[in-house]
NUDO-262046 format. One record per residue (C-alpha): x, y, z. Coordinates in steps of 0.001 Angstrom, whole numbers, plus 500000, padded with zeros to 6 digits. Layout:
<atoms>
ATOM       c1       c2       c3
ATOM        X        Y        Z
...
</atoms>
This chain:
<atoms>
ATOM       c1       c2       c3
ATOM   500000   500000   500000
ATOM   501182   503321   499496
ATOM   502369   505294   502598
ATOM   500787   508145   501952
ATOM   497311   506717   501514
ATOM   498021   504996   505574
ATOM   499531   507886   506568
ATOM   496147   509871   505088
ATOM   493764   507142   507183
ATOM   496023   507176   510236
ATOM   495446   511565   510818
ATOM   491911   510954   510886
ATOM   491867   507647   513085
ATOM   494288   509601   515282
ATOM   491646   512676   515477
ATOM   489143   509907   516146
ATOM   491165   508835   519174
ATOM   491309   512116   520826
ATOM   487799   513242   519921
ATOM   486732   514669   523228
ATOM   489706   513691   524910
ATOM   489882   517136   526331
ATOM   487518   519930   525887
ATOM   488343   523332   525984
ATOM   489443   525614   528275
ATOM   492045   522450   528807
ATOM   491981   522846   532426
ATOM   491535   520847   535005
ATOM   489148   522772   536963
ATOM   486811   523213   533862
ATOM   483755   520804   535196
ATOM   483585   519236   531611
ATOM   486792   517507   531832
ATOM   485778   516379   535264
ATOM   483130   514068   533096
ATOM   485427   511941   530617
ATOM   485675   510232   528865
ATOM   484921   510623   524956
ATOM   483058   508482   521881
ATOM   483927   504989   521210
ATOM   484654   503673   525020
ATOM   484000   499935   525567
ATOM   483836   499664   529312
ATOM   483977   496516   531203
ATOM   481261   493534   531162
ATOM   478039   494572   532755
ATOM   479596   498634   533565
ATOM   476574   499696   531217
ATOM   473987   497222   533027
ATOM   475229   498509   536609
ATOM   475162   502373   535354
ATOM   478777   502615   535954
ATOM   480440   502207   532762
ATOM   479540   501949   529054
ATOM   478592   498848   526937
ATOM   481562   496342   526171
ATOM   481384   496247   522556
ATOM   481486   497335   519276
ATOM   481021   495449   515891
ATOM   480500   496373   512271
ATOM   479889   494469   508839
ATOM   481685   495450   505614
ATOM   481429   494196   502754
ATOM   484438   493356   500401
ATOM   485418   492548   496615
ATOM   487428   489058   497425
ATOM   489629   486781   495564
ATOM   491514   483370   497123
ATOM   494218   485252   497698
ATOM   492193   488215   499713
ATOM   494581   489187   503272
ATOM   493486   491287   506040
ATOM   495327   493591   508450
ATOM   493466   494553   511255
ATOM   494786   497617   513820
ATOM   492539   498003   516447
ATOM   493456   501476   518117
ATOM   492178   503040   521285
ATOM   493372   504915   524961
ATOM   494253   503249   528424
ATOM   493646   505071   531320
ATOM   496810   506400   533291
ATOM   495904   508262   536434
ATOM   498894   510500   537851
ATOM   499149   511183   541322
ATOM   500645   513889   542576
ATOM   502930   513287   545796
ATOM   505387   515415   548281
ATOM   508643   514836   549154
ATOM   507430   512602   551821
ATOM   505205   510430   549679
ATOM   501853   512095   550886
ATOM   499066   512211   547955
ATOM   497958   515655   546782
ATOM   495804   517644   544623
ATOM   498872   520522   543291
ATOM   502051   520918   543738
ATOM   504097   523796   542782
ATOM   507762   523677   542242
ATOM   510292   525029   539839
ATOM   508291   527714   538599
ATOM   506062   525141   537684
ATOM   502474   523575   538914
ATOM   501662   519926   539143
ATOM   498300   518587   539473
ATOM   496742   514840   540113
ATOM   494992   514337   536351
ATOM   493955   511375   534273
ATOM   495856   510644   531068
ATOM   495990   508388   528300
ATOM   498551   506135   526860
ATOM   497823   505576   523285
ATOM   497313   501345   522416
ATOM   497482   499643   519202
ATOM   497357   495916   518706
ATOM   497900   494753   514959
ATOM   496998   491219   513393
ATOM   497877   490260   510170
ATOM   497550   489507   507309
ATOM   494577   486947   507925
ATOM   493349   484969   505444
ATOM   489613   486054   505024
ATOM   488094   483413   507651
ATOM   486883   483332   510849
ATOM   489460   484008   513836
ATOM   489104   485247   517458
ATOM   491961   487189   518573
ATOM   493100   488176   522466
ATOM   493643   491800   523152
ATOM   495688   492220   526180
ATOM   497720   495493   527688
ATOM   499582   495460   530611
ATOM   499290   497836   533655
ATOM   502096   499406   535463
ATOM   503248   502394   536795
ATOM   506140   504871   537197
ATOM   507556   507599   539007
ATOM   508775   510921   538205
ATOM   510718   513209   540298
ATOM   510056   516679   540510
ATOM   512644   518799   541553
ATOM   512914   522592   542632
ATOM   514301   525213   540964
ATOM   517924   524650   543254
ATOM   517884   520949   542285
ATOM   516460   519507   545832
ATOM   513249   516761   545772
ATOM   510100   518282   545848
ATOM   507905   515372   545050
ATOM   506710   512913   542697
ATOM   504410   512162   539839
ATOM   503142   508988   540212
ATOM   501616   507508   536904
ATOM   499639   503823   537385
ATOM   497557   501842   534772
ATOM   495597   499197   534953
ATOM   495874   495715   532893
ATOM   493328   495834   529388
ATOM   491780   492588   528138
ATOM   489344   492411   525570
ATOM   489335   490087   522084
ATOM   488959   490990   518395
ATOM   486385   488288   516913
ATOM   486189   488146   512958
ATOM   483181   486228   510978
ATOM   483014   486201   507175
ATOM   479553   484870   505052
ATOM   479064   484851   501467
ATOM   476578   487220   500145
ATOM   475419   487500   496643
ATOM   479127   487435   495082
ATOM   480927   489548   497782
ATOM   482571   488506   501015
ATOM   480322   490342   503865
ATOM   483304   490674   507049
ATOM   482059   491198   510732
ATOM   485011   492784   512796
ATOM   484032   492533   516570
ATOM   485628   494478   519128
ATOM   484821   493488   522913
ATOM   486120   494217   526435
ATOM   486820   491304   528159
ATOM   487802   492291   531511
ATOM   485936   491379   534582
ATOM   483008   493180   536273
ATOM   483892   496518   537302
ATOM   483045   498063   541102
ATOM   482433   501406   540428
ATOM   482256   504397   537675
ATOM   486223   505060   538345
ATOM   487417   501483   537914
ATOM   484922   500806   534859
ATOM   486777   503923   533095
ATOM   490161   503290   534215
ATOM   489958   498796   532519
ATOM   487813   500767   529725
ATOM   489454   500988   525967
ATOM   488568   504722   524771
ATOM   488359   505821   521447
ATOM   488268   502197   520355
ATOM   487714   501897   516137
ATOM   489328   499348   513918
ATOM   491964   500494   510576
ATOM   490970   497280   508197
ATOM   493341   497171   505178
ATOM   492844   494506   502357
ATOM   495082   492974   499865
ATOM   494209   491415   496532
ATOM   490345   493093   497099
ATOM   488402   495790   497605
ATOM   485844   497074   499686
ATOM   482586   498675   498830
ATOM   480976   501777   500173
ATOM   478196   501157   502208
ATOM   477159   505181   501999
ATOM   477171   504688   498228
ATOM   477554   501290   497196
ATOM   477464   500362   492863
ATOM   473681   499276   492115
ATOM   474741   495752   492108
ATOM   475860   495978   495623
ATOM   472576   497767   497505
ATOM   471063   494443   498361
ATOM   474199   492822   499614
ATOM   475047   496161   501782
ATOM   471360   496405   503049
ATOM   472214   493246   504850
ATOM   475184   494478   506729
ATOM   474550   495915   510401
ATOM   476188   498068   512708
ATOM   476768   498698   516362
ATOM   477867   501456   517779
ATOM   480301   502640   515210
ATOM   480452   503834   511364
ATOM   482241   501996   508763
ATOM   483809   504109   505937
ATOM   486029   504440   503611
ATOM   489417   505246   504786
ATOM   492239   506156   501805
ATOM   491640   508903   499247
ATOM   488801   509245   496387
ATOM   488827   506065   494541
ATOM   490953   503798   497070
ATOM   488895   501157   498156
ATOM   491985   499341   500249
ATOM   491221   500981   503698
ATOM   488763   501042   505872
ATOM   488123   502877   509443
ATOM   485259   501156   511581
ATOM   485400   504224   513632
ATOM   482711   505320   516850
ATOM   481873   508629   515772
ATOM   479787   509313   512166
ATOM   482241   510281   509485
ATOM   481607   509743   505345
ATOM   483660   508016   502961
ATOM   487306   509341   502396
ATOM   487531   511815   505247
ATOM   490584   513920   505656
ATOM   492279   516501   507907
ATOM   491708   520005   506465
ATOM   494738   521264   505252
ATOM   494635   524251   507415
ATOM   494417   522169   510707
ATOM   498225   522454   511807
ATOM   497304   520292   514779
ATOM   495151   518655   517532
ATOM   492733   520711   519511
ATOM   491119   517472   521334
ATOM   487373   519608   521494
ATOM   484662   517526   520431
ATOM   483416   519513   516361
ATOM   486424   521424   517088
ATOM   486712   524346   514864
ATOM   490281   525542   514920
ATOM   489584   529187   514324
ATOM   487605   529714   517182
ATOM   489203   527651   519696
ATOM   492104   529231   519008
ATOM   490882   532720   519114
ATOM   489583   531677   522399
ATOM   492957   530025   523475
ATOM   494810   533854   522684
ATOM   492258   535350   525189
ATOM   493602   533067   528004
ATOM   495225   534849   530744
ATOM   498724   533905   531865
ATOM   497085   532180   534978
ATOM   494821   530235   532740
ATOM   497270   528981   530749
ATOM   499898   527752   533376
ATOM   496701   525847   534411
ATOM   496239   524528   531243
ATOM   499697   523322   531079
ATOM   499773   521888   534435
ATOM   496404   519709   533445
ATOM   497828   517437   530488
ATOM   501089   517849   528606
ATOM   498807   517966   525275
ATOM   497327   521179   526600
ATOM   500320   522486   526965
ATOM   501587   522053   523072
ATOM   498270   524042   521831
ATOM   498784   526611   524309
ATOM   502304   526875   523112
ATOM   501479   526428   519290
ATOM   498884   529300   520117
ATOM   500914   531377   521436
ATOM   503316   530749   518408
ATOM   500669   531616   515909
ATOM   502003   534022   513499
ATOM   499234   536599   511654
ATOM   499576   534178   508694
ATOM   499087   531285   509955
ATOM   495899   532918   511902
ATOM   494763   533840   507596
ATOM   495154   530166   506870
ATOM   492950   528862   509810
ATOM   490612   530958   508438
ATOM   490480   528704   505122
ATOM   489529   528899   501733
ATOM   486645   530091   499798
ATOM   485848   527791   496772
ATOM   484284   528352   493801
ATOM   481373   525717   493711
ATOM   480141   526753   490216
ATOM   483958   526385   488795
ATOM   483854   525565   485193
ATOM   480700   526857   484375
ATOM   479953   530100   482625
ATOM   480159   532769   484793
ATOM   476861   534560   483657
ATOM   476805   536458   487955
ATOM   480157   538491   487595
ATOM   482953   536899   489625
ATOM   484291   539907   492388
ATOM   487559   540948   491180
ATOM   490646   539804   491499
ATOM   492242   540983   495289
ATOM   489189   542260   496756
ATOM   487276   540141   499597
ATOM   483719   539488   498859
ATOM   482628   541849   502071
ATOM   484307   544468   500834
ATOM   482149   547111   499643
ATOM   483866   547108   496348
ATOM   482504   543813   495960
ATOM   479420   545277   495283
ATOM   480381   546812   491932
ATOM   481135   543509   490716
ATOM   477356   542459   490470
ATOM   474182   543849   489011
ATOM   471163   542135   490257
ATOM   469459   544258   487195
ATOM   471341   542713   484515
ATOM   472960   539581   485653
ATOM   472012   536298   484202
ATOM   471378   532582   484850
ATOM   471798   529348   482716
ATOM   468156   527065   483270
ATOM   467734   524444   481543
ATOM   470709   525980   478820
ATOM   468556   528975   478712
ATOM   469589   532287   480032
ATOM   467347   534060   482743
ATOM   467462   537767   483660
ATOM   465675   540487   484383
ATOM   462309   540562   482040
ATOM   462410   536358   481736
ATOM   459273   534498   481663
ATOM   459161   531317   484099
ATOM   457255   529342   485424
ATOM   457246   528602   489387
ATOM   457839   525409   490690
ATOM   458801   525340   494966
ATOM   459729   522211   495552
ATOM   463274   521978   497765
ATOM   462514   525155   500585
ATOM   458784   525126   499816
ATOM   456719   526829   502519
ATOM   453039   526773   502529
ATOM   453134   529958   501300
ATOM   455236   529517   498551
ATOM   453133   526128   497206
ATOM   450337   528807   496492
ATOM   452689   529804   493418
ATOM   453185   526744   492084
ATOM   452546   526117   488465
ATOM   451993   530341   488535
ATOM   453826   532240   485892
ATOM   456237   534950   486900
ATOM   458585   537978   485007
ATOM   461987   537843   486366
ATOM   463439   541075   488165
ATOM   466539   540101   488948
ATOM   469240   537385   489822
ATOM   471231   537473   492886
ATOM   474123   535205   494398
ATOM   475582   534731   497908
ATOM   478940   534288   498948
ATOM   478640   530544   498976
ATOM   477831   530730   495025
ATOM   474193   529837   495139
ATOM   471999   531943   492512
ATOM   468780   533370   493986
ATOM   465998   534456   490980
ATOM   463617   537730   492282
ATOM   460330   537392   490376
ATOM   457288   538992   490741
ATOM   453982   537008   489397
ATOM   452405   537930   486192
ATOM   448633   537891   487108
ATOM   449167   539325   490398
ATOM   447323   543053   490067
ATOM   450008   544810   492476
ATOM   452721   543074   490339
ATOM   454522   546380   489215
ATOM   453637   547964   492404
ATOM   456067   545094   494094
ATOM   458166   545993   491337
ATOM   458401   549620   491819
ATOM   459105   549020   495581
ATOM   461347   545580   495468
ATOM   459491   543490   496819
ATOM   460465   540455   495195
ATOM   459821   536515   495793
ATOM   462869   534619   495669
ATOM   463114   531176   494444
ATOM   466323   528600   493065
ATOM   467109   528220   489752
ATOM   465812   524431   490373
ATOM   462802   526024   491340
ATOM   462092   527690   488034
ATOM   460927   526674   484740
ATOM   462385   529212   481437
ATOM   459063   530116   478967
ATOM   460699   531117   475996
ATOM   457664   530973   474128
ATOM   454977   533648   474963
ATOM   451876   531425   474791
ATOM   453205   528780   477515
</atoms>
């Protein structure tokens, strides 16, 4: 496989690993990361029954293109809980400690797991999933070199089991990948979390086959993916448009062929994260705020620093691109000039909602065009009164997202010119509107 198509799938599974890991303001005082964890957690057996802990499983079916010689390579990813006590120089437990200009605070972390099997043959199989615990200790030291405490990190032992099944289904190979938490019966909310795997999802690559989209499978294929059932996770499509070699089974809904956006320079761990706004809100943090921040998890720390580091044009690129959704068509709307944004009031000059066309149906529609009305797509019960109505065109609009908007005003209305005179226009889509290029229709 090429590198770059894993390396593509593993950004994204990694985003899906941290989604909600922590939430912003990054500190731990913030009561929302008090609550963790995030999406995809497969707690112990019977934590969900007992209200302490989530359900122990996850499974999805795909559905796959196979030959004889069809291998698998499964990697299923998640977190394991690693709590991190914070003692003093005498081995007492508590909740801060300051030292070295520094602040140190009891938190939980995570410790990033991956377990890979493979290639299988395309059969059935039952593999173990098991992680160690342990622990270790970190000195912390003041600023003249002398002990000041320790950070003591401890984890518990993981065991859980991947289970494959594979059945025949008209022509294609229909796969059910199985993750489950094996580990016994938990005795409260802060053990079920702490023998929990978070952010579990599954990378599934496949060699000498293909999989099939089950968003948008071929024709042939609906039946055969109708048949294929989910549980608590989404199954997509993992490498670039037209690679059908990866696939994430991952907890949180995503489509086929996801990617990073290009002007994501790195994690920001808040659930929808957008990375404008989060960090515009991370510059507003006070000095206190962020030493807090920093003191909660060492990941806060590198987006407080990479904030901080933000240079004006890297702040521009965050703010991302605008694309032209009607590229390759004939601009009949007036693009706005070259240089100047589209709110700036120059922009204006660019368009005439007088004299600007649009293409219908390969005819051109402007100001004085015949159509007929047809709501269908944003159709009120006021606008349904119009439909099948014929209307005179007054003018053609577009917003800055490139979607044309036709003002009309309707022919056998008796106040027509009146709403003329003053503007007052109906609006409807080009999708909305049939051209009448003959006067008797």
């Amino acid at each position: 496989m090429n590198g770059q198509t894993m390396a593509r799938a593993r950004a994204v599974a990694d985003a899906v690993l941290y989604e909600g890991y922590l939430l912003y303001p990054y500190r731990a005082s913030s009561r929302k990361n008090q609550s963790r964890w995030q999406f995809g957690v497969l707690g112990p057996d019977g934590a969900a029954a007992a209200g302490v802990g989530e359900e122990s499983s996850l499974s999805a079916d795909c559905l796959i293109e196979a030959t004889a010689a069809t291998t698998l390579t499964l990697s299923v990813r998640f977190l394991q809980l690693q709590r991190r006590a914070v003692e003093d120089r005498d081995g007492v437990r508590i909740a801060e400690l300051k030292a070295g200009g520094r602040s140190y605070l009891t938190w939980d972390e995570a410790v990033e797991r991956e377990c890979v099997f493979g290639p299988l043959p395309l059969a059935a199989a039952t593999r173990p999933l098991l992680v160690p615990g342990g622990s270790e200790v970190e000195e912390i030291a003041t600023a003249s070199g002398k002990s000041a405490g320790r950070l003591v990190r401890t984890r518990l032992p993981l065991a859980g089991e991947l289970e494959l099944s594979v059945v025949d289904d008209d022509g294609y190979v229909r796969l059910t990948a199985l993750v489950r938490n094996t580990g016994a019966a938990a005795t409260d909310q802060r053990d079920a979390i702490a023998r929990s795997l978070i952010g579990a999802h599954v990378i599934v690559e496949v060699t000498d086959g293909q999989f099939i989209s089950l968003l948008e499978p071929p024709d042939e294929a609906a039946a055969a993916v109708s048949r294929c059932a989910r549980d608590r996770c989404f199954p997509v499509l993992a490498g670039p448009p037209g690679d059908r070699s990866l696939l994430l089974i991952s907890p949180i809904i995503l489509y086929d062929h996801p990617e990073i956006a290009e002007q994501s320079e790195g994690p920001l761990f808040d659930s929808t994260e957008i990375d404008e706004i989060l960090t515009l809100r991370v510059m507003t943090m006070t000095d206190e705020e962020k030493a807090q921040a920093r003191a909660t998890d060492p990941r806060a720390g590198e987006i407080i620093d990479r904030c901080d580091a933000m240079t004006p044009e890297a702040m521009q690129q965050l703010h991302g691109v605008l694309r032209d959704p009607n590229a390759g068509q004939p601009p009949l709307i007036p693009p706005v000039p070259e240089g100047v944004d589209w709110w700036d009031p120059l922009a204006d000059n660019a368009v005439q909602p007088q004299s600007d066309a649009v293409s219908i149906a390969g005819v051109r529609v402007r100001r004085g065009s015949r159509v007929r009305l047809r709501p269908s797509r944003r159709a009120d019960a006021h606008d349904l009164f119009y439909d099948g109505k014929v209307a005179r065109v007054t003018s053609v609009h577009e917003d800055v997202e490139g979607r044309a908007h036709v003002g009309v005003v309707i022919e056998d209305d008796p106040a027509a010119d009146l709403h003329d005179w003053y503007g007052r226009y109906l609006y409807f889509a080009p999708d909305e509107i049939e051209p009448l290029v003959s006067p008797d229709e």
